[in-house]
PDB file of N, CA, C and O in Angstrom, chain B, residues numbered from 101:
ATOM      1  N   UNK B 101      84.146 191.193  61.358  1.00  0.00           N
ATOM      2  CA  UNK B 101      83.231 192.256  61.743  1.00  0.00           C
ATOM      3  C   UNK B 101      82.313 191.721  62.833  1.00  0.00           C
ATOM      4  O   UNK B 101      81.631 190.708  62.682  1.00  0.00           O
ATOM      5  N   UNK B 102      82.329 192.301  63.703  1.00  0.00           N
ATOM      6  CA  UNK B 102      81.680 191.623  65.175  1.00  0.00           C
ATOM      7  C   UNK B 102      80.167 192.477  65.018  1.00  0.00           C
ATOM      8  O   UNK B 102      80.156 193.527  64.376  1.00  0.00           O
ATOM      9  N   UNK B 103      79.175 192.063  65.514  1.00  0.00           N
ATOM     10  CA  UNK B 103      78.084 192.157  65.699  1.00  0.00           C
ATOM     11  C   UNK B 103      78.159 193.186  66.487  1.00  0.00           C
ATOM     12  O   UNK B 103      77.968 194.203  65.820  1.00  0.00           O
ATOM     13  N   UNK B 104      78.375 193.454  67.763  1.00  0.00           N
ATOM     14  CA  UNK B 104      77.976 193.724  68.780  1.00  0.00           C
ATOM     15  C   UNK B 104      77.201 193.443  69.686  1.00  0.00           C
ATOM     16  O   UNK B 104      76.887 194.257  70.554  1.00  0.00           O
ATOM     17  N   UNK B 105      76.708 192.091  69.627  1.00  0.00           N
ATOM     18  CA  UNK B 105      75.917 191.240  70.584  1.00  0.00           C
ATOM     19  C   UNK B 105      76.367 191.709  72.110  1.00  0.00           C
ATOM     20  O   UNK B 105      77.571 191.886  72.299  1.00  0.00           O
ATOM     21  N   UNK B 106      75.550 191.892  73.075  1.00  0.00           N
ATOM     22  CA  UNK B 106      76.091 191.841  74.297  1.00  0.00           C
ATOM     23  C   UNK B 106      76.519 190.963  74.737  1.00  0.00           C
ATOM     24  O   UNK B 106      76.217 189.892  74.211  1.00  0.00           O
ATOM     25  N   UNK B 107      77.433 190.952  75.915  1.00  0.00           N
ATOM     26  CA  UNK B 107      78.307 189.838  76.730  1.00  0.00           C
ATOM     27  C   UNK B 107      77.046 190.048  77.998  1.00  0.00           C
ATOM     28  O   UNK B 107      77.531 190.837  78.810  1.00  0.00           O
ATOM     29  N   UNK B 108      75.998 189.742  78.332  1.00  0.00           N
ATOM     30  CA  UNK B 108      74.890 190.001  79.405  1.00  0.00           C
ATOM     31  C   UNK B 108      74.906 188.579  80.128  1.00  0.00           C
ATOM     32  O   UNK B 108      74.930 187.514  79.512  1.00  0.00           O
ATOM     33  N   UNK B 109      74.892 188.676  81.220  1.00  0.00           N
ATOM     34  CA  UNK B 109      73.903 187.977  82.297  1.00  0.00           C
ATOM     35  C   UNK B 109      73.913 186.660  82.011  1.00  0.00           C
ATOM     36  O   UNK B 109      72.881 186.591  81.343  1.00  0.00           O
ATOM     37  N   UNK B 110      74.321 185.634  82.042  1.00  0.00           N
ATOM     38  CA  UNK B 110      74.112 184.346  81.596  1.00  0.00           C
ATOM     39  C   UNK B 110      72.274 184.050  82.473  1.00  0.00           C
ATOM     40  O   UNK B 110      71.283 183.631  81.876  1.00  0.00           O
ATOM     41  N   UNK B 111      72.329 184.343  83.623  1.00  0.00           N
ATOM     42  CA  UNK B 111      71.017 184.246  84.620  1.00  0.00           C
ATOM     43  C   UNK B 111      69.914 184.608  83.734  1.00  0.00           C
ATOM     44  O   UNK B 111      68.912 183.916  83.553  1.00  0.00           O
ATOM     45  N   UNK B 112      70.147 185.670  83.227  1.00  0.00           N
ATOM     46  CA  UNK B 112      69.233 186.728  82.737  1.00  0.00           C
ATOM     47  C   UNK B 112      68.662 186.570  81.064  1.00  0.00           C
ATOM     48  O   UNK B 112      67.523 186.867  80.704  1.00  0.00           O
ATOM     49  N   UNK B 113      69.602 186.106  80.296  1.00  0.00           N
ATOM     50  CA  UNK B 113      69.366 185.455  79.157  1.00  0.00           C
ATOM     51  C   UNK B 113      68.444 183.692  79.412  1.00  0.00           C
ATOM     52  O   UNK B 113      67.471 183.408  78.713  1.00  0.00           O
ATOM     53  N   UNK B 114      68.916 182.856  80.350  1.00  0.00           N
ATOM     54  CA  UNK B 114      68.733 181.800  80.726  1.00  0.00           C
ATOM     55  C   UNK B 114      67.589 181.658  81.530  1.00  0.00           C
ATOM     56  O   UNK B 114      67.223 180.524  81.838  1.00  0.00           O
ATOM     57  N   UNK B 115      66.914 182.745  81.949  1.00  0.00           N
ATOM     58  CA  UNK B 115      65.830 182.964  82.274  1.00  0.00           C
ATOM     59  C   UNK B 115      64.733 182.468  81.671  1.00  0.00           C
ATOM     60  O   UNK B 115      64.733 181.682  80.724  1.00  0.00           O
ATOM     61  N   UNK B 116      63.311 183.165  82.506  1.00  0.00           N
ATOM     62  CA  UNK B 116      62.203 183.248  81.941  1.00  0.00           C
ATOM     63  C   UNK B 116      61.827 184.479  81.069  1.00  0.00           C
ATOM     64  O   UNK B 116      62.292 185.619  81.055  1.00  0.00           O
ATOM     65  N   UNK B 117      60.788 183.863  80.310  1.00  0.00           N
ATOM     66  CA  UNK B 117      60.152 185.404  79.197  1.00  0.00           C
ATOM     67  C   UNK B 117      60.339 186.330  80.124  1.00  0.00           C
ATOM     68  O   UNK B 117      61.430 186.901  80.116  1.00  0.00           O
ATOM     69  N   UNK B 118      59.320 186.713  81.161  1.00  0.00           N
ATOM     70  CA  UNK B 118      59.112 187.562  81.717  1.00  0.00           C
ATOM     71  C   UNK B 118      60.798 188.593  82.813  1.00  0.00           C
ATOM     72  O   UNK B 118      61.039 189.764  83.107  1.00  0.00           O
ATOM     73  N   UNK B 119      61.395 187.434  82.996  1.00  0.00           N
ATOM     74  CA  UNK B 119      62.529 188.124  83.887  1.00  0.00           C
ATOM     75  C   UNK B 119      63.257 188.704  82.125  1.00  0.00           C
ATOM     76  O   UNK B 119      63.372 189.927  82.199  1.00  0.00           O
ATOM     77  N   UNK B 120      63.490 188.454  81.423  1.00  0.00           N
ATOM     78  CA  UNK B 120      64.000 188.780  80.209  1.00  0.00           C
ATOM     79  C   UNK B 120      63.744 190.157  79.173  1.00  0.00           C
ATOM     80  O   UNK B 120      64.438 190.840  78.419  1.00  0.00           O
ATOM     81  N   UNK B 121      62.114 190.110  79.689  1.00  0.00           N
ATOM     82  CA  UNK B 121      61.450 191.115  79.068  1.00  0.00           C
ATOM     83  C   UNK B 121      61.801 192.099  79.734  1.00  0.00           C
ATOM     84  O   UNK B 121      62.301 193.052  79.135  1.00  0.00           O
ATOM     85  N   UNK B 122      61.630 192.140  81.192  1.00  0.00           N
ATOM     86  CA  UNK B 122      62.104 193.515  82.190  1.00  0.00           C
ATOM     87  C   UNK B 122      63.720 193.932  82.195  1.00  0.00           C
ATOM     88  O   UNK B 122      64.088 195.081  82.442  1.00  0.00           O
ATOM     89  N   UNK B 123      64.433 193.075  81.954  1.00  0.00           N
ATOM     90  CA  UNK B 123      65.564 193.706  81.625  1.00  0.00           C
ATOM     91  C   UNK B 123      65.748 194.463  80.148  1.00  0.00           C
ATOM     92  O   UNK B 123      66.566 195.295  79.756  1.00  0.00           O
ATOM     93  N   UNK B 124      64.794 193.902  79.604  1.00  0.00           N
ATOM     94  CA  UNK B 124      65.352 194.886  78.037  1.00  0.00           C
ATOM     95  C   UNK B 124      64.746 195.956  78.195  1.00  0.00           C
ATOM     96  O   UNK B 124      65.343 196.902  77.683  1.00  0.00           O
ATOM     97  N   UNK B 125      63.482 196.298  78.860  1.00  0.00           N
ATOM     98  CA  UNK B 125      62.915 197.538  79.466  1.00  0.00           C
ATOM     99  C   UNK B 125      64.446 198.362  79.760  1.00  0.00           C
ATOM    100  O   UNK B 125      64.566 199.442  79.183  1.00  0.00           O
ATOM    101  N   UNK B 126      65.185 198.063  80.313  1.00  0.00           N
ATOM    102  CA  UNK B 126      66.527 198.672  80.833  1.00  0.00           C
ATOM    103  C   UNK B 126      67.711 198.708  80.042  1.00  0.00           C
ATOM    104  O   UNK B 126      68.820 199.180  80.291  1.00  0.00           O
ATOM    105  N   UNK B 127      67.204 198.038  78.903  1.00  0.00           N
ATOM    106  CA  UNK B 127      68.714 197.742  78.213  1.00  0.00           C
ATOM    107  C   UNK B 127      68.678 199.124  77.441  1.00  0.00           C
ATOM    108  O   UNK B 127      67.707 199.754  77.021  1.00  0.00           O
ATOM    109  N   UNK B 128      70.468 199.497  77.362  1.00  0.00           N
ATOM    110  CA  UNK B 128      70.215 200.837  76.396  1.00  0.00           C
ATOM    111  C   UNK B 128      70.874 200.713  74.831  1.00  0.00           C
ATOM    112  O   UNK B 128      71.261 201.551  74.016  1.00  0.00           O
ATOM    113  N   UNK B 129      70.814 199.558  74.836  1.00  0.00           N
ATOM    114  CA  UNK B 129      71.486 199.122  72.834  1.00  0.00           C
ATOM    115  C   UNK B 129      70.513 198.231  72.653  1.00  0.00           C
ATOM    116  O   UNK B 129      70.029 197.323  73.328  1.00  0.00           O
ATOM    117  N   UNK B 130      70.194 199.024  70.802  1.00  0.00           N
ATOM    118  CA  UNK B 130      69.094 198.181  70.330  1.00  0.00           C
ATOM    119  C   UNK B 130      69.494 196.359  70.811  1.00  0.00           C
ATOM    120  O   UNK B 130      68.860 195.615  71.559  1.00  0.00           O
ATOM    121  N   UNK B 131      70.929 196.068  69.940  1.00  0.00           N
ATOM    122  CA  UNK B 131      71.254 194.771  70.302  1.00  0.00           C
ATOM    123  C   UNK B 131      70.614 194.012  71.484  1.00  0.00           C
ATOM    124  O   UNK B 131      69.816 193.076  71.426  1.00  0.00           O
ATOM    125  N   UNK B 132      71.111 194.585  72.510  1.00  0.00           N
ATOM    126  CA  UNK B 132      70.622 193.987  73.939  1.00  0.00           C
ATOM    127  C   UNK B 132      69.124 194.074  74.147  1.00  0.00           C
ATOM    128  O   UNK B 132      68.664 193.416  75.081  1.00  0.00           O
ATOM    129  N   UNK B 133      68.332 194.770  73.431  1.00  0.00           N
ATOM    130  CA  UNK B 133      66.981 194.659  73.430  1.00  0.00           C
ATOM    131  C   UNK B 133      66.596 193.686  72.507  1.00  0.00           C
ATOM    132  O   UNK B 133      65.809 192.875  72.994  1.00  0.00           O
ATOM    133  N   UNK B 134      66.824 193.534  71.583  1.00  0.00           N
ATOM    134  CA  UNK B 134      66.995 192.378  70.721  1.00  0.00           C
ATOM    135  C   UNK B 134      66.840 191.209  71.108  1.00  0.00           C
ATOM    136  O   UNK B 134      65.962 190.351  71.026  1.00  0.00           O
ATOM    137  N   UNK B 135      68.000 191.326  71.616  1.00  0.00           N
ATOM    138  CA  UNK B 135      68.453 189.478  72.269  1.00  0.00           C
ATOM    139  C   UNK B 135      67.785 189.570  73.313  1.00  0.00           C
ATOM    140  O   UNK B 135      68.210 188.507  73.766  1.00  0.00           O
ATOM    141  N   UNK B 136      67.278 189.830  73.891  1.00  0.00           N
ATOM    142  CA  UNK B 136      66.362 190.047  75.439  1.00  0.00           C
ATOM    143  C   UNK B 136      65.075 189.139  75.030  1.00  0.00           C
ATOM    144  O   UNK B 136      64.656 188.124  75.586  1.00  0.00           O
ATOM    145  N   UNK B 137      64.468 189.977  73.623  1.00  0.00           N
ATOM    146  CA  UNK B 137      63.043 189.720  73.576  1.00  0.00           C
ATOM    147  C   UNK B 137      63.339 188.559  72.552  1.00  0.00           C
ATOM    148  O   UNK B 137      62.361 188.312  71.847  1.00  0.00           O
ATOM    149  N   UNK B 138      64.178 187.977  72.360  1.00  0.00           N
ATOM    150  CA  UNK B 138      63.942 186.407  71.714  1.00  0.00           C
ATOM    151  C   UNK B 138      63.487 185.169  72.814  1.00  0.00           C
ATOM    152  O   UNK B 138      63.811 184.972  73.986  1.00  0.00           O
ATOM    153  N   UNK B 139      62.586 184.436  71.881  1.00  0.00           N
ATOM    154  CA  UNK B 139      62.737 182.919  73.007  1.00  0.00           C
ATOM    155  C   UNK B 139      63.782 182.666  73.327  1.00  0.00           C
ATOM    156  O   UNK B 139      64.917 182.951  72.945  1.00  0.00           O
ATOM    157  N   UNK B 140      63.116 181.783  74.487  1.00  0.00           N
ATOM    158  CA  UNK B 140      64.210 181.231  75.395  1.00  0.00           C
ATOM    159  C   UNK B 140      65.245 180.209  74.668  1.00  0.00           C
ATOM    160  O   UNK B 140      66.436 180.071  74.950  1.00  0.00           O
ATOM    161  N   UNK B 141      64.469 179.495  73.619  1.00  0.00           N
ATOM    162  CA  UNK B 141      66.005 178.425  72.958  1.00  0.00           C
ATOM    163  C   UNK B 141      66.908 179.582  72.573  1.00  0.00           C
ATOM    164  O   UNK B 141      67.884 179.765  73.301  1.00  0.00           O
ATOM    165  N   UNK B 142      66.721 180.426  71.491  1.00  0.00           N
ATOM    166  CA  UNK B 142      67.688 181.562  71.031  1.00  0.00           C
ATOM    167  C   UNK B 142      68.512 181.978  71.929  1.00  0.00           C
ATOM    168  O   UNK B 142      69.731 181.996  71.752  1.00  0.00           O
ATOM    169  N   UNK B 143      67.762 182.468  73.301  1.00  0.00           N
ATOM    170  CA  UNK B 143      68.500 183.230  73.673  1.00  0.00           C
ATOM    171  C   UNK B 143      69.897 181.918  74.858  1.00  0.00           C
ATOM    172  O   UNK B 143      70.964 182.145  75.429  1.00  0.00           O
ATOM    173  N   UNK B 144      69.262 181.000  74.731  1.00  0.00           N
ATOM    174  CA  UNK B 144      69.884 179.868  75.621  1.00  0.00           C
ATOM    175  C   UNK B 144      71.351 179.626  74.276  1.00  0.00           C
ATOM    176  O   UNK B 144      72.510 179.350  74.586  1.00  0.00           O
ATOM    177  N   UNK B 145      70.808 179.841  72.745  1.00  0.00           N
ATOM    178  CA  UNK B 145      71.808 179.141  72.324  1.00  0.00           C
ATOM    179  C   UNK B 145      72.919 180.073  71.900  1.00  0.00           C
ATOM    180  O   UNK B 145      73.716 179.767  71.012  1.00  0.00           O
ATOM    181  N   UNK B 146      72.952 181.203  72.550  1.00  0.00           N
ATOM    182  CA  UNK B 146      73.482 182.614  72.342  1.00  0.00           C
ATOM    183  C   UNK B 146      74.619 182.273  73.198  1.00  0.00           C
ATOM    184  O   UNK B 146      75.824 182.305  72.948  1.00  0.00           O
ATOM    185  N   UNK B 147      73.796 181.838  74.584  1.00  0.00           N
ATOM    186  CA  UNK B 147      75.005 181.716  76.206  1.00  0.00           C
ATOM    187  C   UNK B 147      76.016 180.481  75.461  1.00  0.00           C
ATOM    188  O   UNK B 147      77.207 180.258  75.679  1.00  0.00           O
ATOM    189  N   UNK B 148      75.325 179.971  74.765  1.00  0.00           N
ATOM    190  CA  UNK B 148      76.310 178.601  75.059  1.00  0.00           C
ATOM    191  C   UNK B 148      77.240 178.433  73.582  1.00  0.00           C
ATOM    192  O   UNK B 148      78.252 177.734  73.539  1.00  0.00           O
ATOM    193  N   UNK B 149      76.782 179.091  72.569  1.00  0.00           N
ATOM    194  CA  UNK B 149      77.415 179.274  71.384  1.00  0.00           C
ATOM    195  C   UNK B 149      78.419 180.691  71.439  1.00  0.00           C
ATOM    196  O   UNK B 149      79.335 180.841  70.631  1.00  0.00           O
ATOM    197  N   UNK B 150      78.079 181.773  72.596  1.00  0.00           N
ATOM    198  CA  UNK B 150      78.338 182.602  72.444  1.00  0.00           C
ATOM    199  C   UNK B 150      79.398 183.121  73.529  1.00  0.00           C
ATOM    200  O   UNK B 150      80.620 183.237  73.428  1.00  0.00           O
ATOM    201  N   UNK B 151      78.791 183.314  74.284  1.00  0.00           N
ATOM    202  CA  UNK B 151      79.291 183.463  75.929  1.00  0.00           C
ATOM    203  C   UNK B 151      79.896 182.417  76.148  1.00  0.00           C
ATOM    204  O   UNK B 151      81.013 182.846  76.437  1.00  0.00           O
ATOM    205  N   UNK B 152      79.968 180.899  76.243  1.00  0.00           N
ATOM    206  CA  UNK B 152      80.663 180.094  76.767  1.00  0.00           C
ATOM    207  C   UNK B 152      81.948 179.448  76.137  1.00  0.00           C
ATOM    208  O   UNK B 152      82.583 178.472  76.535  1.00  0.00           O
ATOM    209  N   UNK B 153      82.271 180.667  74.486  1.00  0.00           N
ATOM    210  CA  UNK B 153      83.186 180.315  73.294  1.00  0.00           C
ATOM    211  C   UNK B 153      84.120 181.159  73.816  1.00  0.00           C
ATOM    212  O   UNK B 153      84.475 181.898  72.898  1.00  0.00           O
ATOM    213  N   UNK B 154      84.730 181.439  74.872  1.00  0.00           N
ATOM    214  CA  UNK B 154      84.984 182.602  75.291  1.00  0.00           C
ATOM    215  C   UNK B 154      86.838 182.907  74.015  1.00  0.00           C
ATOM    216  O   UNK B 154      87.411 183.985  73.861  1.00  0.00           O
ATOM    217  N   UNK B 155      87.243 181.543  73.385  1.00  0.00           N
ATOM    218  CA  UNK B 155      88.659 182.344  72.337  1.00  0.00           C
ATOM    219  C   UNK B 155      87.831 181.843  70.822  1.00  0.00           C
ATOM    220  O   UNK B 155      88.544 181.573  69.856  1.00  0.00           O
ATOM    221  N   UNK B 156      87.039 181.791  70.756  1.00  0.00           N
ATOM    222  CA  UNK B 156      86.204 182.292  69.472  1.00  0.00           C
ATOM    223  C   UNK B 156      85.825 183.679  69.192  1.00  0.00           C
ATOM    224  O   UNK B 156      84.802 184.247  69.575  1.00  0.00           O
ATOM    225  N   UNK B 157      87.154 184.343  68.193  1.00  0.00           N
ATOM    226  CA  UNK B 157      87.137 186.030  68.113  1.00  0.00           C
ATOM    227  C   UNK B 157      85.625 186.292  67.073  1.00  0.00           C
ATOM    228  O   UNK B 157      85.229 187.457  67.026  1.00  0.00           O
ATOM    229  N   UNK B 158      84.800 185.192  66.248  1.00  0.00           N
ATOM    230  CA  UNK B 158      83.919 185.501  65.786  1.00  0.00           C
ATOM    231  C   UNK B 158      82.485 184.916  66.225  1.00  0.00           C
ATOM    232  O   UNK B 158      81.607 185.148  65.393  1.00  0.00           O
ATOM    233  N   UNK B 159      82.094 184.245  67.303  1.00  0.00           N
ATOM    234  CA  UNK B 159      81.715 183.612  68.029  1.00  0.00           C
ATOM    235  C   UNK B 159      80.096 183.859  68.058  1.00  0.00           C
ATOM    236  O   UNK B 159      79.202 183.133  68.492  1.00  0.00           O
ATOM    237  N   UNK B 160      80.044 185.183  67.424  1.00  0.00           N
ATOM    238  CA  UNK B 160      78.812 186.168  67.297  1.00  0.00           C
ATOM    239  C   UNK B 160      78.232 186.328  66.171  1.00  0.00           C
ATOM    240  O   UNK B 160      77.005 186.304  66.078  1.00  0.00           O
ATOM    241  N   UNK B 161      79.019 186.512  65.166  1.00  0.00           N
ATOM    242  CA  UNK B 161      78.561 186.454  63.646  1.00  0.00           C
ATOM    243  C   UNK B 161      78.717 184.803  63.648  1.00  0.00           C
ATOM    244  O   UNK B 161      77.550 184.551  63.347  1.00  0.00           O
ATOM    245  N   UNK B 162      79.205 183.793  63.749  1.00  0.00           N
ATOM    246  CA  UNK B 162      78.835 182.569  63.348  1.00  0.00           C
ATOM    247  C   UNK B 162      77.264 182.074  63.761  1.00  0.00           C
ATOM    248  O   UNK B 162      76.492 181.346  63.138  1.00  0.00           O
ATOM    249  N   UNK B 163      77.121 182.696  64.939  1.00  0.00           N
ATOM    250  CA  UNK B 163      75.851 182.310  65.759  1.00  0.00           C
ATOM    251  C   UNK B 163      75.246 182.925  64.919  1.00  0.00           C
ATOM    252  O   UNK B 163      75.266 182.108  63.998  1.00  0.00           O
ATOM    253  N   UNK B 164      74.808 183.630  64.615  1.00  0.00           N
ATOM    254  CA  UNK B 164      73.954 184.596  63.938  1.00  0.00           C
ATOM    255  C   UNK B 164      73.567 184.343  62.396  1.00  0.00           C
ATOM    256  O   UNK B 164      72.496 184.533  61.820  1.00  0.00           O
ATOM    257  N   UNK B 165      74.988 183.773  61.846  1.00  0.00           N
ATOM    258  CA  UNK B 165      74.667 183.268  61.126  1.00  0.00           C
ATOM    259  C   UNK B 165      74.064 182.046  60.507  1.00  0.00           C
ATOM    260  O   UNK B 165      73.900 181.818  59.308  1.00  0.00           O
ATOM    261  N   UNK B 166      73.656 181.030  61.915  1.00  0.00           N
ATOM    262  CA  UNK B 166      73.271 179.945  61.916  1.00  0.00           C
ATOM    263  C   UNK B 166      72.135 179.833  62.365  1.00  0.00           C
ATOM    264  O   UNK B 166      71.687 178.705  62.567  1.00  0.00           O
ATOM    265  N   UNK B 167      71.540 180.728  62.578  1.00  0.00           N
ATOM    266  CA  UNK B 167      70.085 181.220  63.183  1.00  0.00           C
ATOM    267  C   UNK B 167      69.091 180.965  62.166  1.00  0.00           C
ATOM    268  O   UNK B 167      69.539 180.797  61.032  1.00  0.00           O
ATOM    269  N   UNK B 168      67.844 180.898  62.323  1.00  0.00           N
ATOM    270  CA  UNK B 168      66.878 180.559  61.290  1.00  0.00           C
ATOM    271  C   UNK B 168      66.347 181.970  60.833  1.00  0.00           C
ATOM    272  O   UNK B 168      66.275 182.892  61.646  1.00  0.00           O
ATOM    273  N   UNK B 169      65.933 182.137  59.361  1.00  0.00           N
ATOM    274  CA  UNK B 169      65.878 183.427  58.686  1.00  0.00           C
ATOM    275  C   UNK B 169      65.263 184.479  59.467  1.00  0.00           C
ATOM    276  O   UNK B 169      65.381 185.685  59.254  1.00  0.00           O
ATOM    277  N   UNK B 170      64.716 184.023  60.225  1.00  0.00           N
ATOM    278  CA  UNK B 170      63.541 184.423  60.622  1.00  0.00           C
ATOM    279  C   UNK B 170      64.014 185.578  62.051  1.00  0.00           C
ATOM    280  O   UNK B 170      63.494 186.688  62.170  1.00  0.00           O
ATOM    281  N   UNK B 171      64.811 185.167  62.784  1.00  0.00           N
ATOM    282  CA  UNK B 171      65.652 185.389  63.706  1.00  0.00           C
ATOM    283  C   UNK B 171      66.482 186.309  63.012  1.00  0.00           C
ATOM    284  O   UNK B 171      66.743 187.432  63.444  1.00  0.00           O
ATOM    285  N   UNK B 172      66.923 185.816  61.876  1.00  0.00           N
ATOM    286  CA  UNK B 172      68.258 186.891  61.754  1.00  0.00           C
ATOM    287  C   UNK B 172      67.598 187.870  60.326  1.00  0.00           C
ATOM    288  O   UNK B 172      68.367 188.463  59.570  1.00  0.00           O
ATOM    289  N   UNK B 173      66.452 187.890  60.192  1.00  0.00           N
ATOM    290  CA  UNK B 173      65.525 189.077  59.489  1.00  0.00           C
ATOM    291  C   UNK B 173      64.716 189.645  61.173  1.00  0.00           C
ATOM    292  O   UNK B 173      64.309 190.804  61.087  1.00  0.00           O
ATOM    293  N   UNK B 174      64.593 189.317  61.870  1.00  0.00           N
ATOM    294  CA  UNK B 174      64.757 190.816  63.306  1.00  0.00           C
ATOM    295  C   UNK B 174      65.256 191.297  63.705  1.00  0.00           C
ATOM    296  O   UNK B 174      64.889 192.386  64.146  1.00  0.00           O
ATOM    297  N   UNK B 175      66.741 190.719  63.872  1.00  0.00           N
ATOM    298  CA  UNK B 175      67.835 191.400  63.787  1.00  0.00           C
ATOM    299  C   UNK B 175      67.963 192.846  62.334  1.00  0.00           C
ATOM    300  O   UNK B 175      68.219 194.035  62.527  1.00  0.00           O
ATOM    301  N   UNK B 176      67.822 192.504  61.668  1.00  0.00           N
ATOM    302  CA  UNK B 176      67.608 193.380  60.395  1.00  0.00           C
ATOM    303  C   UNK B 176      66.443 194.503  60.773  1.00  0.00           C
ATOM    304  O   UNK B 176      66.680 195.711  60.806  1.00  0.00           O
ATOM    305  N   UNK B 177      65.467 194.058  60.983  1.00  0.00           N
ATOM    306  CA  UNK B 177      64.472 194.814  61.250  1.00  0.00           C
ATOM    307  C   UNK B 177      64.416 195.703  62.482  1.00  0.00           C
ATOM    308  O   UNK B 177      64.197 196.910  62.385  1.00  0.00           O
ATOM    309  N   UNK B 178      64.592 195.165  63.497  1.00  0.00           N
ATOM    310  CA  UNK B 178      64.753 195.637  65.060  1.00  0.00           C
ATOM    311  C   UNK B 178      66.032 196.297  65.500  1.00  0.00           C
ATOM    312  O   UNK B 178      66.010 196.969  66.531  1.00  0.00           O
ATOM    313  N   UNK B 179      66.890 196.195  64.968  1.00  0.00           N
ATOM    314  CA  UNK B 179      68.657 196.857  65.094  1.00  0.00           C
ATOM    315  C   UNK B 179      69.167 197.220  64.033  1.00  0.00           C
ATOM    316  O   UNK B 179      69.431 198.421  64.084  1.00  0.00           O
ATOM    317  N   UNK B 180      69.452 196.728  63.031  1.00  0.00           N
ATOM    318  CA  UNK B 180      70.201 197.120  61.816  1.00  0.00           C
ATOM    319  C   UNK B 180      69.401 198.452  61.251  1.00  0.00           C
ATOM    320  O   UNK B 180      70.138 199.430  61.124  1.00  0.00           O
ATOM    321  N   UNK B 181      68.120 198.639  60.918  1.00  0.00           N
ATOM    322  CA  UNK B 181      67.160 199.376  60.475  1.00  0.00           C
ATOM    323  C   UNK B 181      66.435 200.438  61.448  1.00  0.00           C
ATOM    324  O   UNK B 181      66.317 201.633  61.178  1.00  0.00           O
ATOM    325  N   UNK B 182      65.941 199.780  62.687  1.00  0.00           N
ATOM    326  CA  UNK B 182      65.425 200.154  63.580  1.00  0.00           C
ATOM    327  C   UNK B 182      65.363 201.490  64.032  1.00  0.00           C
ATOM    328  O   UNK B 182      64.743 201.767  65.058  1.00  0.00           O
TER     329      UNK B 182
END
């Protein structure tokens, strides 16, 4: 069962807060607003656990699931619920 994490921007995730924040202004899935407004380690360990796994068919739920509670209770809160 895939998340639906976006495949976005390696630039744009790898960014700063601020270039990060203005794109989720634009993003139109909770997800991608989500992952936008996390810190920068999260969202750095998304590109490289995530995006750069490119024949890892679960690549998204493992990440996610290795996330600290805390991270993956906003996910809950901010998308799942939201």
């Amino acid at each position: 069962m895939a998340l639906g994490l976006p495949r976005m921007d390696k630039a744009v995730l790898l960014g700063p807060a601020r270039v990060a924040r203005a794109a989720a202004r634009g993003a139109r899935r909770p997800e991608e607003r989500w992952l936008l407004h996390q810190p920068r380690p999260v969202r750095a360990s998304y590109v490289r656990q995530v995006l750069e796994a490119e024949d890892e068919p679960n690549a998204d739920e493992v990440w996610m699931l290795r996330q600290p509670q805390a991270v993956r209770e906003s996910y809950i809160r901010d998308v799942l619920r939201g």
